[in-house]
The first five atom37 places (N, CA, C, CB, O) and aatype in JSON, in Angstrom:
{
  "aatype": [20, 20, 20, 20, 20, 20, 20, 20, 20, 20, 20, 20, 20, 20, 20, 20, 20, 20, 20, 20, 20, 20, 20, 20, 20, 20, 20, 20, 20, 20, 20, 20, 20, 20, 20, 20, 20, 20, 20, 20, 20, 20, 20, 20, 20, 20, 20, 20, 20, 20, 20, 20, 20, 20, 20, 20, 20, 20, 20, 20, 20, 20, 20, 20, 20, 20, 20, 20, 20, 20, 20, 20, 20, 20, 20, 20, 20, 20, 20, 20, 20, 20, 20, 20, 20, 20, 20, 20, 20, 20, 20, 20, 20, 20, 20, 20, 20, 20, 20, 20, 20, 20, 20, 20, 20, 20, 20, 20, 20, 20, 20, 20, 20, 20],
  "atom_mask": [
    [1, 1, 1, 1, 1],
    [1, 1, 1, 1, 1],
    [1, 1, 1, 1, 1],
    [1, 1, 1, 1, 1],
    [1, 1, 1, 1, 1],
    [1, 1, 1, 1, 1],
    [1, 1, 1, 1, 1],
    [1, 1, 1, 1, 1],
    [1, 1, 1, 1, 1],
    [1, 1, 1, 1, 1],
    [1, 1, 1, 1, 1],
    [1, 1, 1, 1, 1],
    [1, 1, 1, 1, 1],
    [1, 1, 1, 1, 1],
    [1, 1, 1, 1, 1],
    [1, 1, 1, 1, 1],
    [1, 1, 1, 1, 1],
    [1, 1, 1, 1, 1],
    [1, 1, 1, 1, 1],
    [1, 1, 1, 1, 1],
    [1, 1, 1, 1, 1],
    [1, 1, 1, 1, 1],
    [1, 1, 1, 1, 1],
    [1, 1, 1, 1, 1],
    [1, 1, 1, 1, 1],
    [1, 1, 1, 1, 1],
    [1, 1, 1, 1, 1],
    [1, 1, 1, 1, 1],
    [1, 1, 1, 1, 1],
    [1, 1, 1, 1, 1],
    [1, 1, 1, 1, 1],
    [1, 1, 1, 1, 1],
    [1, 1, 1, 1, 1],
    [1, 1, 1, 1, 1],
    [1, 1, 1, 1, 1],
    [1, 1, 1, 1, 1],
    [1, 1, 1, 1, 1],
    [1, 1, 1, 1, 1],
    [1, 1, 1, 1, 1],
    [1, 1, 1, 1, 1],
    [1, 1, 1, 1, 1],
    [1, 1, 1, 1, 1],
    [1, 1, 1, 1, 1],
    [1, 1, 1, 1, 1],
    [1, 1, 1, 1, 1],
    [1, 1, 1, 1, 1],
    [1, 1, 1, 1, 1],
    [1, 1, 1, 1, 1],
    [1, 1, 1, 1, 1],
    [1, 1, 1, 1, 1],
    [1, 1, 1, 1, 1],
    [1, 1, 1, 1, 1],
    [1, 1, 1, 1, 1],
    [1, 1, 1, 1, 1],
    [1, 1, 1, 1, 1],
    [1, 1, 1, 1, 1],
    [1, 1, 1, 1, 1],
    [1, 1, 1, 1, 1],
    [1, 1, 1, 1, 1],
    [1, 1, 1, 1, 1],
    [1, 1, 1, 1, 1],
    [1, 1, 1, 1, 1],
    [1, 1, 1, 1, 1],
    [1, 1, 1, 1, 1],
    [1, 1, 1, 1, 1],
    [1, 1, 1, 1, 1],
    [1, 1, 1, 1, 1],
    [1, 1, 1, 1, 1],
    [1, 1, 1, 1, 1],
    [1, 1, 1, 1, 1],
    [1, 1, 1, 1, 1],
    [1, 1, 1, 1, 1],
    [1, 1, 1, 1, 1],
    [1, 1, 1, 1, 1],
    [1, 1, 1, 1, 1],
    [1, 1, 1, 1, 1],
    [1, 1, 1, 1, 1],
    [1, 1, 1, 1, 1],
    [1, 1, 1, 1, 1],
    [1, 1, 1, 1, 1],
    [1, 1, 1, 1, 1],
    [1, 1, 1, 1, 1],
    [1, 1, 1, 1, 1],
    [1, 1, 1, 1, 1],
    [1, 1, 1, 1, 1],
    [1, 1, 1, 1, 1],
    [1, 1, 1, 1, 1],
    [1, 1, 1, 1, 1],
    [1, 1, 1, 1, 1],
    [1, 1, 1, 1, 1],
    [1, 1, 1, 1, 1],
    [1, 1, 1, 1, 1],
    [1, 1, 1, 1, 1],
    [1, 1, 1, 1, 1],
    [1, 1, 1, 1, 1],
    [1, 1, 1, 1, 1],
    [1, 1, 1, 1, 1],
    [1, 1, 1, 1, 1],
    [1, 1, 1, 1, 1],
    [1, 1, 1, 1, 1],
    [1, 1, 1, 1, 1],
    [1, 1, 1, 1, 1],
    [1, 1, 1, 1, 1],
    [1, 1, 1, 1, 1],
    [1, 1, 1, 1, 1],
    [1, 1, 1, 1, 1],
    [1, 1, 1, 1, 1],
    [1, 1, 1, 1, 1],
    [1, 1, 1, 1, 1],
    [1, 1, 1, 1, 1],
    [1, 1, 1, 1, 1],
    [1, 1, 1, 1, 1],
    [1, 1, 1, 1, 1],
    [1, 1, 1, 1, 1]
  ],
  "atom_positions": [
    [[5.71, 16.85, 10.69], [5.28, 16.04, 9.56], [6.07, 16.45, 8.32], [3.75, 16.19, 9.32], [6.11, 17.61, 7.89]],
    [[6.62, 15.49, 7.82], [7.37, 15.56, 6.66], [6.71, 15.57, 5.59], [8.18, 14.68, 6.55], [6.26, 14.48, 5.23]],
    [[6.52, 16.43, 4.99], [5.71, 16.42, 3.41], [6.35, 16.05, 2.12], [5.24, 17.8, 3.03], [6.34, 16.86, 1.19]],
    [[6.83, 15.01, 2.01], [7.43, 14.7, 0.84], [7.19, 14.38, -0.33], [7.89, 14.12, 0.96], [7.9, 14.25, -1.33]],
    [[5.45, 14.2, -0.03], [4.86, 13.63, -1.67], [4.35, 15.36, -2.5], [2.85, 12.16, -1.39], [4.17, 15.62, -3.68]],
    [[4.25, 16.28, -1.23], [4.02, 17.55, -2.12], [5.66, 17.88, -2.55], [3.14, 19.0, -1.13], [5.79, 18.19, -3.73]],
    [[6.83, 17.85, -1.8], [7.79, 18.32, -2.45], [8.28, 17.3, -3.87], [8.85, 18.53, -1.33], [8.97, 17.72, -4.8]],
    [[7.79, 16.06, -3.78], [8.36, 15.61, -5.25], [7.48, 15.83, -5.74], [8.84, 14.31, -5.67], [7.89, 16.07, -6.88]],
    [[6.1, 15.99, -5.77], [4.97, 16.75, -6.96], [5.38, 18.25, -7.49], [3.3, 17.01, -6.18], [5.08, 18.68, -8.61]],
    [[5.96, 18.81, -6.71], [6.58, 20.18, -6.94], [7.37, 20.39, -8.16], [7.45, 20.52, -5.86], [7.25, 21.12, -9.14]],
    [[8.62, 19.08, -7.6], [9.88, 18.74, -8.52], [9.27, 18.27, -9.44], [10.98, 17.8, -8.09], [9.84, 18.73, -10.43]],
    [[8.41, 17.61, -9.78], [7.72, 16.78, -11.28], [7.57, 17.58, -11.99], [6.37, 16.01, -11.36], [8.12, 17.62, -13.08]],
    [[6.55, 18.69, -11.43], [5.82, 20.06, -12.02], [7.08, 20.67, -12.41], [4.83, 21.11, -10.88], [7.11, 20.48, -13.63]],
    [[8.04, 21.23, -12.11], [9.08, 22.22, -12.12], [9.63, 21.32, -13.38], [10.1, 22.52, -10.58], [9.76, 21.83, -14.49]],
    [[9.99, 19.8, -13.11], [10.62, 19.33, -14.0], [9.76, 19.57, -15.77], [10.85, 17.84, -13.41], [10.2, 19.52, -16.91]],
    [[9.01, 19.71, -15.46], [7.82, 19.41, -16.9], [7.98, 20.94, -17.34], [5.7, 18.86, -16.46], [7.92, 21.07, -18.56]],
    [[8.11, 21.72, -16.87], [7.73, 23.16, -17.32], [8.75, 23.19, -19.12], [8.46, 24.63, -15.75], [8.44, 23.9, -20.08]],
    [[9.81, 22.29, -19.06], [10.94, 22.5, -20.27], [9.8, 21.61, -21.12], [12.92, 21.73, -20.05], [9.14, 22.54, -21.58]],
    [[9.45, 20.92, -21.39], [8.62, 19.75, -22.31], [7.58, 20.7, -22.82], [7.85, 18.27, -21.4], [7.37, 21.05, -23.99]],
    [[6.87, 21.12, -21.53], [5.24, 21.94, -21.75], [5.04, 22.96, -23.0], [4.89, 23.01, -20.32], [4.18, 23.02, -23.88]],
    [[6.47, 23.95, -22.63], [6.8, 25.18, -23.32], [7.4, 25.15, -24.46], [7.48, 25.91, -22.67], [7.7, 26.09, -25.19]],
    [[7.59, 23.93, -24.6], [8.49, 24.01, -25.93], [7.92, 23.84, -27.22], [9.51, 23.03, -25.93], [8.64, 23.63, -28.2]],
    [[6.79, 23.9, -27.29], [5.84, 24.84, -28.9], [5.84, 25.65, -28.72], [4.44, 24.84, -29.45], [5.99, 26.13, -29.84]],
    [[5.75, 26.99, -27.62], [5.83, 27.78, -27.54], [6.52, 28.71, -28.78], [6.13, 27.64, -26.56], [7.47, 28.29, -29.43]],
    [[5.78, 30.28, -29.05], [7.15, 31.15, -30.08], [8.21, 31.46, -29.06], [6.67, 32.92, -30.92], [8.0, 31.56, -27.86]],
    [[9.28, 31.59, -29.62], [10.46, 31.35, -28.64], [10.53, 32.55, -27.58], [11.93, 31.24, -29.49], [10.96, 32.3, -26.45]],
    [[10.01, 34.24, -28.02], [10.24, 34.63, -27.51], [9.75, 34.15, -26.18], [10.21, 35.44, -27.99], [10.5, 33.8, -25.28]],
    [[8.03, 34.13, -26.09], [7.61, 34.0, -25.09], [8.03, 32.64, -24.28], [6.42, 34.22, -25.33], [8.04, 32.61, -23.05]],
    [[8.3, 31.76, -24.95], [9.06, 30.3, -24.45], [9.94, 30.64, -23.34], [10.06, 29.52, -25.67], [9.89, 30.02, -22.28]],
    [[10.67, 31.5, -23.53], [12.0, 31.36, -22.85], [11.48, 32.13, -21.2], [13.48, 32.36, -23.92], [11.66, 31.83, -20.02]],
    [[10.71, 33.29, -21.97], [10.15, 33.92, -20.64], [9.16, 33.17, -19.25], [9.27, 34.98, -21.25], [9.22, 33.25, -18.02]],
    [[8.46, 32.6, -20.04], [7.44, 31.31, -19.28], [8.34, 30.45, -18.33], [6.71, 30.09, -20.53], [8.38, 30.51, -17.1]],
    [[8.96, 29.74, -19.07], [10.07, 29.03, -18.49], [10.92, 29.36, -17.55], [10.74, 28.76, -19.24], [11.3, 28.55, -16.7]],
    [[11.36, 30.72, -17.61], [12.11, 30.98, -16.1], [11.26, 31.51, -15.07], [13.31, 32.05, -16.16], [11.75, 31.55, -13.94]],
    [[9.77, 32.04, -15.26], [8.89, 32.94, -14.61], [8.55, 31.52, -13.53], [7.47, 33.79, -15.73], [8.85, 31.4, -12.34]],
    [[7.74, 30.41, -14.55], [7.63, 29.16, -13.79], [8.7, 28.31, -13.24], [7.02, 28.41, -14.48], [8.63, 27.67, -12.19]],
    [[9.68, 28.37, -14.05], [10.98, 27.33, -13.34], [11.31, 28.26, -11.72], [12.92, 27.32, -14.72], [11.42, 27.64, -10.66]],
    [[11.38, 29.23, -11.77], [11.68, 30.23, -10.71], [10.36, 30.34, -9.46], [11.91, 31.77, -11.57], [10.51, 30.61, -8.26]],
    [[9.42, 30.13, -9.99], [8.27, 30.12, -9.06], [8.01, 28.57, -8.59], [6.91, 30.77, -9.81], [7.9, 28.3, -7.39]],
    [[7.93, 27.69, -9.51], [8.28, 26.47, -8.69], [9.75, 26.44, -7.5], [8.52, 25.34, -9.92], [9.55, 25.93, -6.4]],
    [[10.68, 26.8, -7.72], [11.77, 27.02, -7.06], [11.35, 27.37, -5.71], [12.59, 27.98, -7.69], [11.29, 26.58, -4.77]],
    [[11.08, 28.46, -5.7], [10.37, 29.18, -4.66], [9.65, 28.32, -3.62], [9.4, 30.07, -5.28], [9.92, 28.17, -2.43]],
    [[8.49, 27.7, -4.46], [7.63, 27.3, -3.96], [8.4, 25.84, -3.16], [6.5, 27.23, -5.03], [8.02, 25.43, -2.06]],
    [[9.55, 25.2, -3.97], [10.15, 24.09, -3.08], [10.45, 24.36, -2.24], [11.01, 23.45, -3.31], [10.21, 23.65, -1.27]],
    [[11.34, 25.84, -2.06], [12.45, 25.93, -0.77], [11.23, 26.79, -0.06], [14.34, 26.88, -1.03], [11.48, 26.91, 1.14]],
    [[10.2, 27.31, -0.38], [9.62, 27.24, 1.22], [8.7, 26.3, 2.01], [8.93, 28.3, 1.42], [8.36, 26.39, 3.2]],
    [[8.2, 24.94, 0.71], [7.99, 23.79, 1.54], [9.27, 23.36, 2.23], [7.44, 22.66, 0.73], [9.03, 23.26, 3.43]],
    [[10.24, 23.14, 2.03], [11.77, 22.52, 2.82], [11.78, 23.2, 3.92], [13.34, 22.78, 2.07], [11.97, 22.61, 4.98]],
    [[11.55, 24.77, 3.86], [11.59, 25.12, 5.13], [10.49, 25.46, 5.71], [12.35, 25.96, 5.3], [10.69, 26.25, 6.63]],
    [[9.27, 25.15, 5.54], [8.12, 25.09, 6.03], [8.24, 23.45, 7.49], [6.97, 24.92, 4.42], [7.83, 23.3, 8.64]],
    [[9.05, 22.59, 6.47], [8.82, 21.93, 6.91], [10.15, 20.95, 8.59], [8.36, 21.51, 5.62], [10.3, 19.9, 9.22]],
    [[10.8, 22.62, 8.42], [11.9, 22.52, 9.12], [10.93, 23.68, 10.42], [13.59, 23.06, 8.14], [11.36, 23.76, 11.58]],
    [[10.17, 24.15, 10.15], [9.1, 24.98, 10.74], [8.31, 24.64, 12.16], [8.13, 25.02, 9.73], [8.13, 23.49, 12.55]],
    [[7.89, 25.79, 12.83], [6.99, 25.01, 13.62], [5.88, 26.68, 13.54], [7.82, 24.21, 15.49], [6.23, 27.73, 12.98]],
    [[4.6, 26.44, 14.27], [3.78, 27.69, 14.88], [3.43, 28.69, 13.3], [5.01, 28.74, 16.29], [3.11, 28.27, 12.19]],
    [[3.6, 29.8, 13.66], [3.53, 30.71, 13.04], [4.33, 30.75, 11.68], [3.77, 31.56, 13.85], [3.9, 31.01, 10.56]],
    [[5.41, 30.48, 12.0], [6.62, 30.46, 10.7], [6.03, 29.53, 9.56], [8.32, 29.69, 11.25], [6.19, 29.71, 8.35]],
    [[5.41, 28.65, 10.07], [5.4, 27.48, 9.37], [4.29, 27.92, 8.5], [5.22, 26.12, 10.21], [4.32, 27.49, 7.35]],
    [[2.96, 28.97, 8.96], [1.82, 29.06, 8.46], [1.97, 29.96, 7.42], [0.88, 29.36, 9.34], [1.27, 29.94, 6.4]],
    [[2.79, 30.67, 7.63], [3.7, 31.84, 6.65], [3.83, 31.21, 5.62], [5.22, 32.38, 7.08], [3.19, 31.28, 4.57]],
    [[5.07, 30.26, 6.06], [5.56, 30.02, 4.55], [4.74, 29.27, 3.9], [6.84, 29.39, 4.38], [5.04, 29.26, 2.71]],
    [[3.25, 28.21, 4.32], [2.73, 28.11, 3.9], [1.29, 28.7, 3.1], [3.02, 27.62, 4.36], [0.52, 28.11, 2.35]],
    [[1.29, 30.15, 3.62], [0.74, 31.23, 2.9], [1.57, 31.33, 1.48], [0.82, 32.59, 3.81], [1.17, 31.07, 0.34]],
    [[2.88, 31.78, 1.92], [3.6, 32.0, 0.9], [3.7, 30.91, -0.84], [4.81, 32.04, 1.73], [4.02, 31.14, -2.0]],
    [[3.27, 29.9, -0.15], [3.83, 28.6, -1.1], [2.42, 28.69, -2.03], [4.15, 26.73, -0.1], [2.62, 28.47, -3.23]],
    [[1.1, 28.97, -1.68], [-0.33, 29.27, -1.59], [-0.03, 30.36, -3.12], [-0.97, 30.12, 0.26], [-0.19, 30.1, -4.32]],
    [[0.46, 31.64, -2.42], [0.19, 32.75, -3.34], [1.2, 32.52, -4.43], [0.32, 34.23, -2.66], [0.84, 33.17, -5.42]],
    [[2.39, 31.83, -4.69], [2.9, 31.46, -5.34], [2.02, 30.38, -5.88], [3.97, 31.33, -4.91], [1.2, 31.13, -6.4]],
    [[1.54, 29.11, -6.15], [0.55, 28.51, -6.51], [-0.2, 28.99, -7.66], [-0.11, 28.42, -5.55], [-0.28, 28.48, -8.78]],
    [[-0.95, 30.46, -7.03], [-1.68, 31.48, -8.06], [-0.89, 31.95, -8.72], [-2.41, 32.56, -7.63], [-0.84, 31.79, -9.94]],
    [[-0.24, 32.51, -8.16], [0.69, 33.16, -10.0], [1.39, 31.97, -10.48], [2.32, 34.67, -9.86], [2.39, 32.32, -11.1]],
    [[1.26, 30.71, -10.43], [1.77, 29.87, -11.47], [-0.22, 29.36, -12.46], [2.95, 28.15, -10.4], [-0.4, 29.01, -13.63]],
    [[-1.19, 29.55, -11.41], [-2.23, 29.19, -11.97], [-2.4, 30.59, -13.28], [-3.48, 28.96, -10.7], [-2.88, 30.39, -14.39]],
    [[-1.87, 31.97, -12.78], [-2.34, 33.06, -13.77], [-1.75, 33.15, -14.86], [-2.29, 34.26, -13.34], [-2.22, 33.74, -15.83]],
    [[-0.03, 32.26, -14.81], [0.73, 32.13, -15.86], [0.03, 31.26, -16.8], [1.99, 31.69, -15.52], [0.22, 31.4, -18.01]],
    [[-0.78, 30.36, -16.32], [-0.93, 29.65, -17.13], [-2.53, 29.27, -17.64], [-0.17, 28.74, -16.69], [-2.83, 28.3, -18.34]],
    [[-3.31, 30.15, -17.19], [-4.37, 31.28, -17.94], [-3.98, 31.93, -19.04], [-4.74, 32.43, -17.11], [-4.5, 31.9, -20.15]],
    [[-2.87, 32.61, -18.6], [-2.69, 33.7, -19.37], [-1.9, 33.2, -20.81], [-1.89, 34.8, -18.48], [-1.89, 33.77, -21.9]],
    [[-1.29, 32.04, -20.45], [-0.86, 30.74, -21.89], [-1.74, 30.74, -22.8], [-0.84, 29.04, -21.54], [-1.6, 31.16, -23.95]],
    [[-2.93, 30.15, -22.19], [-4.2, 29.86, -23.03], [-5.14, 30.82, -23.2], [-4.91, 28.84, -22.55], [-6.24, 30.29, -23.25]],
    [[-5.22, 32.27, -23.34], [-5.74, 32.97, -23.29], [-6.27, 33.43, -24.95], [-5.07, 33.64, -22.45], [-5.34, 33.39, -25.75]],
    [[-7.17, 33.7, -25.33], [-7.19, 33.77, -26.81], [-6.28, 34.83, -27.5], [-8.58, 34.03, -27.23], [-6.17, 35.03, -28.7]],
    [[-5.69, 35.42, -26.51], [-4.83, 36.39, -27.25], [-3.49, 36.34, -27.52], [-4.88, 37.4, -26.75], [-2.78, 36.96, -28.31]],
    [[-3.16, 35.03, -26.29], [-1.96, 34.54, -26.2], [-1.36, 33.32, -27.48], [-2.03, 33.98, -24.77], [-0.45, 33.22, -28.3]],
    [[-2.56, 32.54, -26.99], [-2.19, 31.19, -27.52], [-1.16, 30.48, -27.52], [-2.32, 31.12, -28.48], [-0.91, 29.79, -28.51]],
    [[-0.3, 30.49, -26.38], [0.85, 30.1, -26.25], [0.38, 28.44, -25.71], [1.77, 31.17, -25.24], [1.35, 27.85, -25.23]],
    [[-0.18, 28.08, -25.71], [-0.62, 26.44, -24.81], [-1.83, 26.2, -25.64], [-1.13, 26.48, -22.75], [-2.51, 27.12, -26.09]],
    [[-2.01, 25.34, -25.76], [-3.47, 24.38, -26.05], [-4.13, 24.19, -25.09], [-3.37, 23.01, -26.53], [-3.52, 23.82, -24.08]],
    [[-5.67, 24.35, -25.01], [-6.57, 23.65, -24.14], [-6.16, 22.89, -23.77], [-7.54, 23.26, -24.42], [-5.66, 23.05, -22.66]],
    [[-6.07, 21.64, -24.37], [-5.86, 20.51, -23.54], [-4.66, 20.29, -22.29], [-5.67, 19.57, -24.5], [-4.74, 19.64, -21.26]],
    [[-3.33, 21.25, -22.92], [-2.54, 21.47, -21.77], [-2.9, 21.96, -21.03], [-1.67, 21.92, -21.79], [-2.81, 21.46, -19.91]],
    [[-3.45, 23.04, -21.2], [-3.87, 24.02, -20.05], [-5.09, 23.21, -19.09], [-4.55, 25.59, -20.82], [-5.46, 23.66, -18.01]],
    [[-5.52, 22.21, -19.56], [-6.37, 21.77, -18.47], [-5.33, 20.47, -18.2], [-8.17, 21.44, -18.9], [-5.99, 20.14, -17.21]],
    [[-4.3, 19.48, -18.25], [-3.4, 18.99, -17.46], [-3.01, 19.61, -16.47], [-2.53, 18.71, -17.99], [-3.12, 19.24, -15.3]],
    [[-2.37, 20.92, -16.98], [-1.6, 21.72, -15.96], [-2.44, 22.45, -14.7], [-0.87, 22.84, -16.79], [-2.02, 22.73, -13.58]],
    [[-3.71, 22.66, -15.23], [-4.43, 23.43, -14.29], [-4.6, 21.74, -12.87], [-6.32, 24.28, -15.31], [-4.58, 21.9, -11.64]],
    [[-4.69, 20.97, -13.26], [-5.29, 19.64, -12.69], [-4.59, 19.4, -11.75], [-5.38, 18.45, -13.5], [-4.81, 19.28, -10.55]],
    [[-3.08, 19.29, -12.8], [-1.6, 19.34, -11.95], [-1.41, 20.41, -10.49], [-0.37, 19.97, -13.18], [-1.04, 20.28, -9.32]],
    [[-1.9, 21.43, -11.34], [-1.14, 22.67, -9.88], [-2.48, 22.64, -8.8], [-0.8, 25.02, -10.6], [-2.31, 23.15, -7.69]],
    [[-4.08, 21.91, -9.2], [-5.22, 21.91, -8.25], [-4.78, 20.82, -7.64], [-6.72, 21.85, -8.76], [-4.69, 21.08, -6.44]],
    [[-4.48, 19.82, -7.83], [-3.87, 18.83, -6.79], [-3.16, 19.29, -6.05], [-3.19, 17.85, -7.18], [-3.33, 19.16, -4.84]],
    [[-2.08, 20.02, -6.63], [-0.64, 21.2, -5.43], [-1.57, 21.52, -4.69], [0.4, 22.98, -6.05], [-1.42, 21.0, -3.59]],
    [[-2.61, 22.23, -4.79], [-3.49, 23.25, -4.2], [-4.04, 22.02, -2.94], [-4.86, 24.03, -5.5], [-4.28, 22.26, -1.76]],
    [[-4.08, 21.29, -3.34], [-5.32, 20.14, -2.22], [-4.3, 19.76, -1.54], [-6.38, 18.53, -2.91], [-4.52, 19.82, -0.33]],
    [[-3.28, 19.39, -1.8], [-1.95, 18.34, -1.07], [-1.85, 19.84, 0.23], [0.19, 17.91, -2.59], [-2.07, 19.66, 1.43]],
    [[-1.51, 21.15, -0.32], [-1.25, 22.01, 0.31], [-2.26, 22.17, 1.74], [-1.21, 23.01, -0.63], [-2.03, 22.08, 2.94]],
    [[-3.04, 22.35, 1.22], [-4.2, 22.98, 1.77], [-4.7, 21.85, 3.08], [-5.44, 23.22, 0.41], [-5.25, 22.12, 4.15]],
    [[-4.37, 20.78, 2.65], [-4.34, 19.22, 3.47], [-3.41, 19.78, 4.6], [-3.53, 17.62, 2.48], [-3.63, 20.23, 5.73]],
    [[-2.33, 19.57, 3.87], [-1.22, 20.13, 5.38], [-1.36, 21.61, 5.96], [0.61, 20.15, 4.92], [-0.91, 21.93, 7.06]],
    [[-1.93, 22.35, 5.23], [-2.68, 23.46, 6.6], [-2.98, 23.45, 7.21], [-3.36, 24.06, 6.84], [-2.57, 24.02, 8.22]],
    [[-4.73, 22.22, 6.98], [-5.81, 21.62, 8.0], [-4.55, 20.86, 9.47], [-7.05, 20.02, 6.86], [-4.4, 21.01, 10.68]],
    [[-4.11, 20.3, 8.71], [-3.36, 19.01, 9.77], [-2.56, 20.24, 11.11], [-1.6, 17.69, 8.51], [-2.37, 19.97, 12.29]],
    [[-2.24, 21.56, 10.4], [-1.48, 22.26, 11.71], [-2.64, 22.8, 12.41], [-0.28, 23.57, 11.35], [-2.2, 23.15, 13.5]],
    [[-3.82, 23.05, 12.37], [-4.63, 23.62, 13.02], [-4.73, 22.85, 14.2], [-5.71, 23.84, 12.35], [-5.5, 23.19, 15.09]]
  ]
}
């Protein structure tokens, strides 16, 4: 099964991270931006090869794509955090919405290998 609507939701997400961050103070801007541009990354090329996958391999990298997921959900806690304030509420609940859908699309194609 070809998963293609999670890998272009991926690319959307990855694509948005430059727009999101950019109120950001610069230092932390720049850091966010490659932590997430780099973890979305990740997270594409082991759906691509998740999905070149079969058995075991496949459940891996879909572990893998999972725990990556969370540290893009903690990055972006940690945005809106009162100490941070690097994001607005209101982003921070787009984005959280954004990466819980990742989470369901994912979690969908888990069920389906069982």
């Amino acid at each position: 099964m070809d998963n293609l609507e999670l890998r272009q939701r991926i690319t959307r997400s990855m694509i948005r991270v430059a727009e999101r961050t950019a109120n950001m103070r610069k230092p932390e801007k720049f850091e966010y931006r490659r932590h997430m541009t780099d973890t979305f990354m990740q997270m594409l090329e082991f759906c691509i090869e998740a999905n070149r996958s079969r058995g075991n391999k496949r459940l891996e990298l879909q572990n893998r794509m999972d725990t990556k997921l969370d540290v893009l959900r903690s990055l972006v806690d940690t945005a809106v955090s009162p100490e941070d304030r690097l994001i607005s509420p209101g982003l921070h609940e787009v984005w959280s919405k954004e990466l819980n859908e990742i989470g369901r699309m994912l979690g969908g194609w888990k069920k389906s290998n069982e």
